[in-house]
FIKOLZA-1660 file (N, C-alpha, C; in steps of 0.1 Angstrom, whole numbers, plus 5000, padded with zeros to 4 digits):
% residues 228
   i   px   py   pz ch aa at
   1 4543 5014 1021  A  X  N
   1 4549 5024 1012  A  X CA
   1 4564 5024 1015  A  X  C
   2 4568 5027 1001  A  X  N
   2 4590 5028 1005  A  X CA
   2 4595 5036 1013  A  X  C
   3 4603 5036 1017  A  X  N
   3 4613 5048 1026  A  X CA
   3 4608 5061 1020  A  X  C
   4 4614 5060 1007  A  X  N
   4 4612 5073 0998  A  X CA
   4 4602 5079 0998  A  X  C
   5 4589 5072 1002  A  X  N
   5 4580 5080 1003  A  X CA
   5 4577 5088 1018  A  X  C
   6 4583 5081 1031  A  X  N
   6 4584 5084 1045  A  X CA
   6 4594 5097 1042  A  X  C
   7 4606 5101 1032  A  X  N
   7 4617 5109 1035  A  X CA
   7 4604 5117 1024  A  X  C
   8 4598 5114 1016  A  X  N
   8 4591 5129 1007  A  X CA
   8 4582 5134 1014  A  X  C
   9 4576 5125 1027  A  X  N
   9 4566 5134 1032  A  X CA
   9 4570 5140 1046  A  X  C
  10 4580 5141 1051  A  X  N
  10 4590 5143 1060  A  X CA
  10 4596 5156 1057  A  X  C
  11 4604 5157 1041  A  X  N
  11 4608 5166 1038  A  X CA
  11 4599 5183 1033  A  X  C
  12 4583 5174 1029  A  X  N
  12 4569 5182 1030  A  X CA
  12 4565 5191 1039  A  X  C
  13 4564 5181 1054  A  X  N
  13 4564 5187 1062  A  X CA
  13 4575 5196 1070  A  X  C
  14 4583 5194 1069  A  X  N
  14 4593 5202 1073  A  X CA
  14 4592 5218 1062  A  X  C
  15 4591 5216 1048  A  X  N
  15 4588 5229 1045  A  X CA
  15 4573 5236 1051  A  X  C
  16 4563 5228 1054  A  X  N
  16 4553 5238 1057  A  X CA
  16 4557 5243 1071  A  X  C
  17 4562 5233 1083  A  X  N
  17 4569 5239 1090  A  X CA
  17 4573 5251 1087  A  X  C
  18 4583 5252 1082  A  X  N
  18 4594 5266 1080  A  X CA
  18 4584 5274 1072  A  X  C
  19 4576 5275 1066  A  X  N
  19 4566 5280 1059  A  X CA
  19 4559 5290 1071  A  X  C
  20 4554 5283 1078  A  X  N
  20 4543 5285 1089  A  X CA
  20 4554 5296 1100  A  X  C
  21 4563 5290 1101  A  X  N
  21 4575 5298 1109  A  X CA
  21 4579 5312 1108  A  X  C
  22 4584 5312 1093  A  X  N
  22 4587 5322 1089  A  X CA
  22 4574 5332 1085  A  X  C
  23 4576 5329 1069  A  X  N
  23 4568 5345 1061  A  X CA
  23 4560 5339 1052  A  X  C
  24 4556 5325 1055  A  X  N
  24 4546 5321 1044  A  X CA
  24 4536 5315 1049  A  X  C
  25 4528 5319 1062  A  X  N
  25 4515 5316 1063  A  X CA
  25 4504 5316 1054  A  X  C
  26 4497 5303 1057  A  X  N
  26 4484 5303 1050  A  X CA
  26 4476 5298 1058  A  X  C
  27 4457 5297 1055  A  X  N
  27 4446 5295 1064  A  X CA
  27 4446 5279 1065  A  X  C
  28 4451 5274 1056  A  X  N
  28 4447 5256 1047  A  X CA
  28 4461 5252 1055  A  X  C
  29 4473 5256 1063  A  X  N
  29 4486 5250 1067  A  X CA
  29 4479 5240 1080  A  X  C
  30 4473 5244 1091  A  X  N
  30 4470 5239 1103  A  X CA
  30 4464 5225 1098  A  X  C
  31 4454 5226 1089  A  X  N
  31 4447 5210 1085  A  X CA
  31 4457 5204 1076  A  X  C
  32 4460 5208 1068  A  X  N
  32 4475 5200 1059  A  X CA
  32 4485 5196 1068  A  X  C
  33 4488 5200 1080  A  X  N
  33 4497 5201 1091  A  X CA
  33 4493 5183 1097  A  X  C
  34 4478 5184 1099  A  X  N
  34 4474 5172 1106  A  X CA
  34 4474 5162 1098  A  X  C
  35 4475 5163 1086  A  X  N
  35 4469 5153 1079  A  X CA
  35 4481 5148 1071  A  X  C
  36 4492 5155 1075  A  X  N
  36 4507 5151 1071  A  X CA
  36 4511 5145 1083  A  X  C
  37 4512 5147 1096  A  X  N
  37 4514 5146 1112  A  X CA
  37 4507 5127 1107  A  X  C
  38 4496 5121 1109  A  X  N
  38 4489 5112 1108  A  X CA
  38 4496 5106 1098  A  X  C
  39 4503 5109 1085  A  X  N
  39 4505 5103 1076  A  X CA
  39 4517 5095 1078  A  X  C
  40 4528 5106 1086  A  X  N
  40 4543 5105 1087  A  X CA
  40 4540 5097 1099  A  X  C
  41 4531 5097 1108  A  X  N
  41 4534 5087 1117  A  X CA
  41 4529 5074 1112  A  X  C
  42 4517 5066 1106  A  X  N
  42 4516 5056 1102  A  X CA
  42 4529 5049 1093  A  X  C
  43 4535 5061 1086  A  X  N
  43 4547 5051 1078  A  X CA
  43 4561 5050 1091  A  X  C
  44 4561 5057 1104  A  X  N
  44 4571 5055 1109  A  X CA
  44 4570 5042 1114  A  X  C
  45 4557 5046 1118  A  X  N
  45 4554 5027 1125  A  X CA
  45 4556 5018 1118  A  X  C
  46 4552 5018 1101  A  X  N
  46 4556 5008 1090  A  X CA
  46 4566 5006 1089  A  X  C
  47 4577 5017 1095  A  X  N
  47 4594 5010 1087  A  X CA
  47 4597 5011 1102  A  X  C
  48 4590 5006 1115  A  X  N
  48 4601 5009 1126  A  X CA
  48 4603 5018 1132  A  X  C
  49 4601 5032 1132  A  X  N
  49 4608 5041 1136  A  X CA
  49 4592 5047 1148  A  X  C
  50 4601 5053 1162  A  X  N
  50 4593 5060 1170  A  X CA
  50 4595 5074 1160  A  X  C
  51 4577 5080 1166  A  X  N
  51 4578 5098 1159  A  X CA
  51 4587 5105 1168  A  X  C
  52 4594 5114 1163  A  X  N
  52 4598 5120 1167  A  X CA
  52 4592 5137 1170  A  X  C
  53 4584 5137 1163  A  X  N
  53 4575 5151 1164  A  X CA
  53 4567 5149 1180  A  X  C
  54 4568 5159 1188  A  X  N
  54 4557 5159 1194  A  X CA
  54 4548 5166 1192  A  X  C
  55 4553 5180 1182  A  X  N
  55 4539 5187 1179  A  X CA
  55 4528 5185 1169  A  X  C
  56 4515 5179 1172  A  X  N
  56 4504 5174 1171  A  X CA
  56 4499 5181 1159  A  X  C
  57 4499 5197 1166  A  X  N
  57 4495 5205 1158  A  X CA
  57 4503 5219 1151  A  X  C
  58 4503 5226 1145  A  X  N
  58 4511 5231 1140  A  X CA
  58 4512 5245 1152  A  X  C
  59 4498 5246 1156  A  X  N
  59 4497 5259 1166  A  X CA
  59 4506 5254 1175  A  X  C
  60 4510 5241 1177  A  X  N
  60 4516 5237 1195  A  X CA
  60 4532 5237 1192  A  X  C
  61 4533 5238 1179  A  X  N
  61 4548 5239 1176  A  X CA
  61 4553 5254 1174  A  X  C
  62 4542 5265 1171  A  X  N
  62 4542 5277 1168  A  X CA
  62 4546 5282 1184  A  X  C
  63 4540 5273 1196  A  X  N
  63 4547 5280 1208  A  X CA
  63 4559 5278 1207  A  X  C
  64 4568 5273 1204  A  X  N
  64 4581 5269 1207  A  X CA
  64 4591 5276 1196  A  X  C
  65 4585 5286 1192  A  X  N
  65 4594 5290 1175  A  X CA
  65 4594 5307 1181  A  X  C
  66 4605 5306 1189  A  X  N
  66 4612 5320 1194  A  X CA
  66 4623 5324 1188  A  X  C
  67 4628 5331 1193  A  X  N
  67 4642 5336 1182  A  X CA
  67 4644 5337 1171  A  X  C
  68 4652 5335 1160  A  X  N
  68 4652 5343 1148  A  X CA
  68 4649 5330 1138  A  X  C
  69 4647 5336 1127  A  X  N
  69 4643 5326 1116  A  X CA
  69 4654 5312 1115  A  X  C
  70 4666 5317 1112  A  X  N
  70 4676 5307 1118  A  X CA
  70 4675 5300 1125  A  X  C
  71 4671 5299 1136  A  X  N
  71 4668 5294 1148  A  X CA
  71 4659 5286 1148  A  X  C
  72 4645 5289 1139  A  X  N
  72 4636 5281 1142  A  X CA
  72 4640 5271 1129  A  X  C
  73 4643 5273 1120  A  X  N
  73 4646 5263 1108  A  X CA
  73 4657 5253 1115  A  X  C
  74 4662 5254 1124  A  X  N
  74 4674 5247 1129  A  X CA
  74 4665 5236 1141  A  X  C
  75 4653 5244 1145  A  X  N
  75 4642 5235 1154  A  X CA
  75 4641 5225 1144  A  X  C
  76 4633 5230 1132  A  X  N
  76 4627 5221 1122  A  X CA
  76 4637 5210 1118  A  X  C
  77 4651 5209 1113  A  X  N
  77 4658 5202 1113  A  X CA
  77 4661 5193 1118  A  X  C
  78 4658 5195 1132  A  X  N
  78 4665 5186 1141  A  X CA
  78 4657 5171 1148  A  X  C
  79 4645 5179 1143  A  X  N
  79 4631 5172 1145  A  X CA
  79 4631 5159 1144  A  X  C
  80 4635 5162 1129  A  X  N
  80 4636 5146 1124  A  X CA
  80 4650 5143 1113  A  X  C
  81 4661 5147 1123  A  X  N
  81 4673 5143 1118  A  X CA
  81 4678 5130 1118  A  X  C
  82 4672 5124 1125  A  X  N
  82 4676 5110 1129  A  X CA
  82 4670 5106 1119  A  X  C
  83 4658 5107 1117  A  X  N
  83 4653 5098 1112  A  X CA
  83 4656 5099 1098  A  X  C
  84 4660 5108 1094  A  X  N
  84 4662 5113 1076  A  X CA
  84 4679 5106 1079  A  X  C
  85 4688 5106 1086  A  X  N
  85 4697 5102 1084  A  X CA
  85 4699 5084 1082  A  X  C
  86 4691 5082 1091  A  X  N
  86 4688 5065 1090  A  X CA
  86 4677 5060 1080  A  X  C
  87 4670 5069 1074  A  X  N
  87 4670 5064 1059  A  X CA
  87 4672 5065 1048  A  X  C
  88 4685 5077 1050  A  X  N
  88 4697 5074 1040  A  X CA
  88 4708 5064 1040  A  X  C
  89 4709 5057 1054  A  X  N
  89 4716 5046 1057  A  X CA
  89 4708 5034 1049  A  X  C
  90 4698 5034 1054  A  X  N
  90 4691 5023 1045  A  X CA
  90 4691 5019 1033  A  X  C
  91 4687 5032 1025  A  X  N
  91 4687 5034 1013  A  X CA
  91 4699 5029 1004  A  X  C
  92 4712 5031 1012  A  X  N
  92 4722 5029 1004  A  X CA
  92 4730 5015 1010  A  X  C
  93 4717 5007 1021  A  X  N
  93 4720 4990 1024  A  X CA
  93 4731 4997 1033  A  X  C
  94 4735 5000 1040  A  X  N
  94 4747 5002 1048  A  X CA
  94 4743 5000 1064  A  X  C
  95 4755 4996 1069  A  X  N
  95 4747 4987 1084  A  X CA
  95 4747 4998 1094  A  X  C
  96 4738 4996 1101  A  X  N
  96 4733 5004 1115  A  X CA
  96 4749 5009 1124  A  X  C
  97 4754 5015 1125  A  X  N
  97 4769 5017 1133  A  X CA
  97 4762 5011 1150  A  X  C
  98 4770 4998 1153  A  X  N
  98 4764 4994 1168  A  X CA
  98 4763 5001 1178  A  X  C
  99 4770 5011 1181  A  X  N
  99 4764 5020 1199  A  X CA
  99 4758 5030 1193  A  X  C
 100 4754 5034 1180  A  X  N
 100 4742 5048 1176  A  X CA
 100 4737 5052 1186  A  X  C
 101 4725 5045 1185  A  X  N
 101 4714 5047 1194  A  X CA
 101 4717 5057 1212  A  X  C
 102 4723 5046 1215  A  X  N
 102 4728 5047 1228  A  X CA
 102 4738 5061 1227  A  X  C
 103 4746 5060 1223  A  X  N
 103 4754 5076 1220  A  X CA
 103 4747 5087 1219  A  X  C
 104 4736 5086 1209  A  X  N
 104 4728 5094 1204  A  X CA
 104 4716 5100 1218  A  X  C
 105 4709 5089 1225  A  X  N
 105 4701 5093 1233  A  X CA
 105 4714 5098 1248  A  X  C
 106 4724 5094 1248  A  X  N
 106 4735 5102 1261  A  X CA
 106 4736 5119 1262  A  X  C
 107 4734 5121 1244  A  X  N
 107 4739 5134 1243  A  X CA
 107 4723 5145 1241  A  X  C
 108 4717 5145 1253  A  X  N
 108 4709 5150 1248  A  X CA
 108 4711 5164 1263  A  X  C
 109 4696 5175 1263  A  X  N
 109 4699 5182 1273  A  X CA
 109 4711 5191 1273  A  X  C
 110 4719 5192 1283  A  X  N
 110 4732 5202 1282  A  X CA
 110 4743 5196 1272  A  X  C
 111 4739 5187 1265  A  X  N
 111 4751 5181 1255  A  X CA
 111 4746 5180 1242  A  X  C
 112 4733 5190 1245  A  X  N
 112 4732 5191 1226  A  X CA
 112 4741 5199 1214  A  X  C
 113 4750 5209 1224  A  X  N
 113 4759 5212 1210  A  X CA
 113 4771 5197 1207  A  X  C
 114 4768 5192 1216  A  X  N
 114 4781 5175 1214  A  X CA
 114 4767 5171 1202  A  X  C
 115 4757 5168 1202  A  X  N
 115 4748 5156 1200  A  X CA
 115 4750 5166 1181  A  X  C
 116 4752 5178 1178  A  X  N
 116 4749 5183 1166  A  X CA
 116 4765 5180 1159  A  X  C
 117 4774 5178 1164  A  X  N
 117 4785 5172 1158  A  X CA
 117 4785 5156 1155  A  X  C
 118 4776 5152 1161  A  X  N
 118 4775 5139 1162  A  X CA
 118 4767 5134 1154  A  X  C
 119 4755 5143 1148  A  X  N
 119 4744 5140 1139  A  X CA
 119 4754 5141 1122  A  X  C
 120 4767 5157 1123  A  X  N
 120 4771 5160 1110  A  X CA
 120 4778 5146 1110  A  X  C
 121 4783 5140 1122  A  X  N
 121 4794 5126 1118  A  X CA
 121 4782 5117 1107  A  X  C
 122 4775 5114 1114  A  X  N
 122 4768 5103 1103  A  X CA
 122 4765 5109 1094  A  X  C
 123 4759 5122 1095  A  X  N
 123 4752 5132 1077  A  X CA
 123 4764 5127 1068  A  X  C
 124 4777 5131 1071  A  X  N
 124 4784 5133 1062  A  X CA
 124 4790 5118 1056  A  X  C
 125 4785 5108 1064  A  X  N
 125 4787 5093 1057  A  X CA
 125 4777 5088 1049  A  X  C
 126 4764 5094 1049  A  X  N
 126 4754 5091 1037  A  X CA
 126 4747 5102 1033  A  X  C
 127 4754 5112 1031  A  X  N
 127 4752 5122 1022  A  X CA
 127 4759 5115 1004  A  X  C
 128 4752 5124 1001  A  X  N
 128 4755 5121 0983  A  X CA
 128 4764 5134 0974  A  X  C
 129 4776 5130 0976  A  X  N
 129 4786 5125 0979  A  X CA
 129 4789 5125 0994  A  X  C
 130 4792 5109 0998  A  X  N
 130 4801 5112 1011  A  X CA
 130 4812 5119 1012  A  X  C
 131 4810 5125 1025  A  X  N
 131 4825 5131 1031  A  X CA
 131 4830 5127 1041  A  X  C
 132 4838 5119 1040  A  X  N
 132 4849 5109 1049  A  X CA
 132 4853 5116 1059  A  X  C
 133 4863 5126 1057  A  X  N
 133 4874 5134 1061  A  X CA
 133 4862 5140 1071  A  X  C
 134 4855 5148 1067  A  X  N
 134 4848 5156 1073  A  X CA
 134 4839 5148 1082  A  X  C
 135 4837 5133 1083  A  X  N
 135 4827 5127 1094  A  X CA
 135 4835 5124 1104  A  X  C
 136 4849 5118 1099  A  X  N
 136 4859 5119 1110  A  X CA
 136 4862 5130 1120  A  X  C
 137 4862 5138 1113  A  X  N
 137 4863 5150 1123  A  X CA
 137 4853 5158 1130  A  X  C
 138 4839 5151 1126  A  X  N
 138 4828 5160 1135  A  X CA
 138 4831 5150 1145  A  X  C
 139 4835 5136 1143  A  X  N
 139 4835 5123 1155  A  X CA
 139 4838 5130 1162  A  X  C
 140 4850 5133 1160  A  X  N
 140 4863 5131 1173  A  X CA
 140 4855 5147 1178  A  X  C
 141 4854 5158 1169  A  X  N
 141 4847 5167 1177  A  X CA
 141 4837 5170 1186  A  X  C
 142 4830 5156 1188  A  X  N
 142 4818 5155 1192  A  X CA
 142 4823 5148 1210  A  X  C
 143 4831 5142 1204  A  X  N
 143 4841 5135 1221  A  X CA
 143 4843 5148 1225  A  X  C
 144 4850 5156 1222  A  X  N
 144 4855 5169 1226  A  X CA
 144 4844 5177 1232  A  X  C
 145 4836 5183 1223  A  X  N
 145 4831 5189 1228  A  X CA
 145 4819 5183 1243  A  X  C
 146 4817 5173 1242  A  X  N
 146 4811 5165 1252  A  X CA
 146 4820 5165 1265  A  X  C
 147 4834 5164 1266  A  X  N
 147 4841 5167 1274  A  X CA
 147 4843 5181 1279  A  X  C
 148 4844 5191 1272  A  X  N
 148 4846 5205 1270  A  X CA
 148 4832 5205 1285  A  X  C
 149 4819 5201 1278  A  X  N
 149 4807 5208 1287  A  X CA
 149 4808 5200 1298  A  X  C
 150 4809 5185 1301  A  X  N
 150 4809 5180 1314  A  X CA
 150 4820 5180 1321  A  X  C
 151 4833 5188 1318  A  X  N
 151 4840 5192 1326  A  X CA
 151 4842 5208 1332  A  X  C
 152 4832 5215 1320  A  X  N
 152 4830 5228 1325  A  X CA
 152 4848 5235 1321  A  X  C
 153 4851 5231 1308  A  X  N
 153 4866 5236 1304  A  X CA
 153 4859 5241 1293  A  X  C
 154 4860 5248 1290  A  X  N
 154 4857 5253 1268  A  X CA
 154 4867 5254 1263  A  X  C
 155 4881 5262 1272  A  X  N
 155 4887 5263 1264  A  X CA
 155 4897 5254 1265  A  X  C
 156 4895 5243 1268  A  X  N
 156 4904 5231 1267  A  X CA
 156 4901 5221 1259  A  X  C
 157 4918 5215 1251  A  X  N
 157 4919 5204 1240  A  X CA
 157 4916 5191 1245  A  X  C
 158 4913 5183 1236  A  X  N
 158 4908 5168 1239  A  X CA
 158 4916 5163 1250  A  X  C
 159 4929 5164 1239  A  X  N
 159 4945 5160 1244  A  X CA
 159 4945 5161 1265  A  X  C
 160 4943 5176 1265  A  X  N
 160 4939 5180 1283  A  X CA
 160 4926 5176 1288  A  X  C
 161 4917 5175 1281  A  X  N
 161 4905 5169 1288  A  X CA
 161 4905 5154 1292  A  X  C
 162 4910 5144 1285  A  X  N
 162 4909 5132 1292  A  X CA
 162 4919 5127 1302  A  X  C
 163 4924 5136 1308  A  X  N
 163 4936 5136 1317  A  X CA
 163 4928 5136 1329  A  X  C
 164 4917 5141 1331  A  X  N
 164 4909 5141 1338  A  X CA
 164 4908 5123 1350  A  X  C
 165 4910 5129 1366  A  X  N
 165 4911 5119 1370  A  X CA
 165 4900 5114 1373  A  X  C
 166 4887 5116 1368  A  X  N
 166 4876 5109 1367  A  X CA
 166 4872 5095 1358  A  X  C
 167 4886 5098 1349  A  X  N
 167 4885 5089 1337  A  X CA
 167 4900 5077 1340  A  X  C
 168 4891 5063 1333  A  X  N
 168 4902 5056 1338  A  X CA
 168 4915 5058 1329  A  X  C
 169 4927 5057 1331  A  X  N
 169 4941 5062 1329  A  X CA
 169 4942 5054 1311  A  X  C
 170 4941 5043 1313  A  X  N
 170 4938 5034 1299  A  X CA
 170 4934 5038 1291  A  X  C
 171 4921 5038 1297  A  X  N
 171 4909 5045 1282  A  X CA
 171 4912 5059 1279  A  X  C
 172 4917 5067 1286  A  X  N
 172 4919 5083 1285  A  X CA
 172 4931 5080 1271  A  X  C
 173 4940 5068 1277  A  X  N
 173 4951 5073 1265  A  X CA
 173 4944 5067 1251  A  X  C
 174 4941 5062 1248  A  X  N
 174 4931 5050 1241  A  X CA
 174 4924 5068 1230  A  X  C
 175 4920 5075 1237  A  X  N
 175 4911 5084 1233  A  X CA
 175 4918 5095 1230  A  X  C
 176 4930 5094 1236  A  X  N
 176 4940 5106 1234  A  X CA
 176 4950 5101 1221  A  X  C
 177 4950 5088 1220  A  X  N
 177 4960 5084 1209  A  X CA
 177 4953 5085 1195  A  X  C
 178 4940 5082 1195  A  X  N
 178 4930 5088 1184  A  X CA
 178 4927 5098 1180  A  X  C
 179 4925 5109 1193  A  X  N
 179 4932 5122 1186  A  X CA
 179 4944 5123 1181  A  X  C
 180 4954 5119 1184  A  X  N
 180 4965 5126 1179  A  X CA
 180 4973 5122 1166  A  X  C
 181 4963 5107 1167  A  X  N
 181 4962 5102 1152  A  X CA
 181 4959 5110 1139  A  X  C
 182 4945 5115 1143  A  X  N
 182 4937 5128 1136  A  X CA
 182 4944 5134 1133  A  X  C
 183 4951 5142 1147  A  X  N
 183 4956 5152 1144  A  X CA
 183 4969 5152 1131  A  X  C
 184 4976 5138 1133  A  X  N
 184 4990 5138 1124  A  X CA
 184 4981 5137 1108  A  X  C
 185 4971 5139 1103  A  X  N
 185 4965 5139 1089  A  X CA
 185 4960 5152 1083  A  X  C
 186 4970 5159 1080  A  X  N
 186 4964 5172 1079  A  X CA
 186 4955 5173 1065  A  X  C
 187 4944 5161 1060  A  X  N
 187 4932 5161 1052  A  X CA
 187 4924 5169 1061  A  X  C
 188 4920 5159 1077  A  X  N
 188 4915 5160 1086  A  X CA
 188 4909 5173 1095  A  X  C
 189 4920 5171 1100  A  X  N
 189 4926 5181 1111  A  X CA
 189 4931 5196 1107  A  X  C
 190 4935 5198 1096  A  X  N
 190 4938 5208 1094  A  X CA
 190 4939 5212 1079  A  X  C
 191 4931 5207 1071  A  X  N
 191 4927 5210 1056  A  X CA
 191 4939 5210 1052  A  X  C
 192 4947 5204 1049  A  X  N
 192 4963 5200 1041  A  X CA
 192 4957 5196 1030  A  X  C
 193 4966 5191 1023  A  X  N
 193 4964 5185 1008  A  X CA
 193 4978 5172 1006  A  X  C
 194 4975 5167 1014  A  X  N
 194 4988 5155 1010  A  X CA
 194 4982 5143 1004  A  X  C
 195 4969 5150 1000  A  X  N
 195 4961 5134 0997  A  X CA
 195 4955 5116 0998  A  X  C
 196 4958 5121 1013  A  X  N
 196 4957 5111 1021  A  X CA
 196 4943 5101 1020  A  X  C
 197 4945 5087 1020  A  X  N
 197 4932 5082 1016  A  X CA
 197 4924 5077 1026  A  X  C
 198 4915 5084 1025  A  X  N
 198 4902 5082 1038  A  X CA
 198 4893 5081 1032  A  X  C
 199 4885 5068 1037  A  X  N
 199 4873 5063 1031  A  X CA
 199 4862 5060 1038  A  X  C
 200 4858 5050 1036  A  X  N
 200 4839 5049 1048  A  X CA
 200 4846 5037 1059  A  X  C
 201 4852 5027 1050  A  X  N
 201 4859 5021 1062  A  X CA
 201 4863 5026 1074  A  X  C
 202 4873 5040 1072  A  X  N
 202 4879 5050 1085  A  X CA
 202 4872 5055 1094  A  X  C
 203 4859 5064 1080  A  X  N
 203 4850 5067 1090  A  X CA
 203 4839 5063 1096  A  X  C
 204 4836 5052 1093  A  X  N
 204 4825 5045 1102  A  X CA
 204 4835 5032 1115  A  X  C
 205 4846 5031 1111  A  X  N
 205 4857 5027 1122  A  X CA
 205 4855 5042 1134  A  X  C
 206 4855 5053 1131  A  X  N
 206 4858 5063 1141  A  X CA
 206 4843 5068 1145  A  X  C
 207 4830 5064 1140  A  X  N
 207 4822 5065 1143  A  X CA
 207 4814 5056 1151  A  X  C
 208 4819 5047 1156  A  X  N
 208 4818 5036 1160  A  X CA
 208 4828 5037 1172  A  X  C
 209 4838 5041 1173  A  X  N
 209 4850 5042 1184  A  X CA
 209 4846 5053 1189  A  X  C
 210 4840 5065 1183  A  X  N
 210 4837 5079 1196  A  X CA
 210 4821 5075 1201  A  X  C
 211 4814 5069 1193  A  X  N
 211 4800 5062 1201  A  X CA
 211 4804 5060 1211  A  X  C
 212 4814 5049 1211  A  X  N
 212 4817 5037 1229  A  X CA
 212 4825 5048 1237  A  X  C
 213 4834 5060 1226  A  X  N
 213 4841 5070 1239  A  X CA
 213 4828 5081 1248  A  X  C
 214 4819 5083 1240  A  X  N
 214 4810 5091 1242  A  X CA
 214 4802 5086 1256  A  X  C
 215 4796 5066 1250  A  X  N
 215 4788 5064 1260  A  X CA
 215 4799 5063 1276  A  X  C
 216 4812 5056 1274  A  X  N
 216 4818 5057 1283  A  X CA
 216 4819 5073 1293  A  X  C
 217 4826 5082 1284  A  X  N
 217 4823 5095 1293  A  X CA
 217 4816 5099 1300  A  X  C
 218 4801 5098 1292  A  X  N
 218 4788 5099 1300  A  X CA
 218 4786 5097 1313  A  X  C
 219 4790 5081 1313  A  X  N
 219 4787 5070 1321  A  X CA
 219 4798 5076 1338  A  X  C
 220 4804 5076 1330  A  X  N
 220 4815 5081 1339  A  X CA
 220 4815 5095 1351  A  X  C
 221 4810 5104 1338  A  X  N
 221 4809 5120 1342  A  X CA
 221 4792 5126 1342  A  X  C
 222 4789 5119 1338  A  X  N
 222 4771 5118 1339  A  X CA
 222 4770 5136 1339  A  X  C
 223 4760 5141 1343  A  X  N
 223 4752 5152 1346  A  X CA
 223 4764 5161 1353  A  X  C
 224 4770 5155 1362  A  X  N
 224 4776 5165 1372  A  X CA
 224 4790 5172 1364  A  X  C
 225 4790 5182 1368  A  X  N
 225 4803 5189 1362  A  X CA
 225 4818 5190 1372  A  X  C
 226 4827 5184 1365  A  X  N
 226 4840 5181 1374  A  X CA
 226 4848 5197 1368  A  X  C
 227 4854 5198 1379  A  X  N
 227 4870 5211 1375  A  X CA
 227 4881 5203 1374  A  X  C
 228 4886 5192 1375  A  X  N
 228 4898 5185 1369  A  X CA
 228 4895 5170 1357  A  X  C
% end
């Protein structure tokens, strides 16, 4: 079966999710549940993809749906973000960005508010219409904020965070001259109107350059939290 059919029964089950979540239980959800679960994993295995769901059953996902309705729709989302984003990549023939993966599996755990800037960088390059401007800037926000949590600074700018003598002096400016690139485009950086032209070239150039800054940080600053 096509992609399109993996993203329509994906997007299925995600409404009975939020369905079951919220205020629209029914008796027939838990078996429709399984029988979507079996369906979406036979086509992930057809196009390549590991499941991403671990819950089996809909009751075993119902433990984990605490906090407010917002909250659990934002579980549902995330579930299978990857994979709805990578078959919009497909869909529209456009190539795999080379450190994905690897970026993507760094930012997980205490760097998931980094990993949710990181997911709008690609959303916003195969969404329909793309948004350039705006994937550029979840990038570079996603470096940021990844720095922000493993250095235990929140309220510190990119610009101050890679100053950090954990990081080699080279790559810090390398990382700091990309911000400040950003920064001089006020499309970007600060919602200007000078009409500046940014396109998929730019932002899959910068999606691809905060990947390698991302895995480098990681790599660097791992788990443990530095104060300089």
């Amino acid at each position: 079966m096509s992609l399109g059919a993996l993203e329509s029964k994906i997007l299925e089950m995600q409404s009975l999710m939020e369905a079951y979540a919220t205020d629209g239980r029914l008796p027939d959800q838990p078996a429709l549940y399984r029988e979507l679960y079996i369906d979406i994993d036979l086509l992930l295995q057809q196009h390549g993809y590991a499941n991403p769901n671990s819950y089996r059953t809909i009751e075993q996902f119902w433990e984990d749906c605490s906090g407010t309705w917002a909250s659990r729709r934002r579980l549902i989302g995330e579930i299978y973000a990857d994979v709805l984003l990578d078959i919009g990549r497909r869909k529209r023939q456009a190539k795999e960005p080379r450190n994905w993966d690897t970026a993507n599996e760094a930012l997980e755990g205490d760097l998931e508010p980094s990993r949710r800037h990181w997911l709008k960088a690609k959303s916003f390059i195969y969404s329909a219409p793309p948004d350039f401007e705006n994937s550029i800037k979840e990038s570079i926000s996603a470096v940021e904020s990844c720095l922000k949590i493993l250095l235990d600074r929140p309220s510190s700018t990119l610009g101050q965070l890679v100053k950090t003598k954990r990081l080699d002096r080279d790559v810090s400016a390398i990382i700091s001259k990309a911000y400040g690139l950003l920064s001089g485009k006020d499309s970007i950086r600060h919602g200007g109107s000078r009409g500046e032209e940014i396109g998929r070239e730019e932002a899959e150039f910068f999606l691809e350059f905060c990947a390698s800054a991302i895995i480098y940080i990681k790599s660097k600053l791992g788990g443990e939290y530095a104060s300089q």
